[in-house]
C-alpha positions as CSV (number, residue, x, y, z in Angstrom):
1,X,94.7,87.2,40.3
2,X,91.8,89.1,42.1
3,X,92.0,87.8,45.6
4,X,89.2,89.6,47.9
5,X,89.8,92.1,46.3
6,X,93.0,92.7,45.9
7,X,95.5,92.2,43.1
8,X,98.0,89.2,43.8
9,X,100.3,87.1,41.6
10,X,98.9,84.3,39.6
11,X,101.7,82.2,41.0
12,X,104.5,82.2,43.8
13,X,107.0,84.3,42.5
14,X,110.5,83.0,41.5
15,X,112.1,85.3,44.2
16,X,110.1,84.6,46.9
17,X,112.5,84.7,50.1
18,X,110.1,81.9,51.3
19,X,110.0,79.4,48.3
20,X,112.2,77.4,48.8
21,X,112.5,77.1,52.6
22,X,111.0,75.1,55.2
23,X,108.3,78.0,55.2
24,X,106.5,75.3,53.0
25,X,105.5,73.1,55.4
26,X,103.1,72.6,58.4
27,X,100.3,74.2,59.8
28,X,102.2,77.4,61.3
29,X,103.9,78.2,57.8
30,X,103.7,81.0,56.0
31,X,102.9,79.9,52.7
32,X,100.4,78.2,54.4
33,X,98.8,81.5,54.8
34,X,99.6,83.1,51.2
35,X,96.1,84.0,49.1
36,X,98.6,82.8,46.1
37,X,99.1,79.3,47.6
38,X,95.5,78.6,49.2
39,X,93.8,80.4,46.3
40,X,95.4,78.8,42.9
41,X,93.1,75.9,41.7
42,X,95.0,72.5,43.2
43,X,93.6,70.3,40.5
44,X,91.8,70.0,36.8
45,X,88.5,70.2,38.8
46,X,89.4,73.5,39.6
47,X,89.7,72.8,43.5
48,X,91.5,75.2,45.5
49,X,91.8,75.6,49.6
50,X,89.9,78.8,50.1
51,X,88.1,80.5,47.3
52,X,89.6,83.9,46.1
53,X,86.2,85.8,47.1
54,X,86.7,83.8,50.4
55,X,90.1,84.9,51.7
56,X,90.0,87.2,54.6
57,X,90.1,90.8,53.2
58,X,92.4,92.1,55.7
59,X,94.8,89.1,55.0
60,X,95.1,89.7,51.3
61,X,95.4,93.9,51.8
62,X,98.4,92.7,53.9
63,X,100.1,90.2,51.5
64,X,99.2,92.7,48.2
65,X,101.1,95.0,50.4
66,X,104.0,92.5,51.0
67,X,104.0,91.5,47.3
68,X,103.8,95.2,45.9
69,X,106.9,96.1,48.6
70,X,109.3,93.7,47.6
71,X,108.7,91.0,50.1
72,X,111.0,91.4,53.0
73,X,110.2,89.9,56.0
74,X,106.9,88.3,57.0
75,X,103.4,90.5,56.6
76,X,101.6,91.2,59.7
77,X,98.7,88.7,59.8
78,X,96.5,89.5,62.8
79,X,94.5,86.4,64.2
80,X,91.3,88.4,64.7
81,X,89.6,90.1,61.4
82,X,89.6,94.1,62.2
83,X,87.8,96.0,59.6
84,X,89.2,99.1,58.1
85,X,87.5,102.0,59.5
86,X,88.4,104.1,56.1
């Protein structure tokens, strides 16, 4: 899935080290955060969270980073957007 663009699975992965934990639920949880999770339509209608073309840019750079790397501890989400200066 193409997720501001940036490539991201379609769906949580099976070995997510935050699937199955309490990192599910509430507003400070990581998953929470995840383009996969806010992104993947939530209903036949086609309703997600945030729309793909929507998600913070910086945000899914980290997480296609985090993803691509194995997924080992937490990707660094900063609070305020900072634009790459490439």
């Amino acid at each position: 899935m193409i997720i501001a663009g940036n490539e991201l699975p379609d769906r949580c992965p099976e070995n997510c080290p935050h699937r199955d934990s309490f990192a599910l639920y509430g507003q400070n949880s990581i998953c929470g955060r995840c383009p996969v999770f806010c992104c993947i339509p939530c209903d036949d209608d086609g309703f997600c969270l945030v729309e793909p073309a929507d998600y913070r840019s910086d945000w899914a750079k980290e997480w296609a980073e985090w993803f691509k790397n194995g997924m080992e501890n937490a990707p660094e989400l900063l609070l305020q957007f900072k634009e790459d200066k490439e």
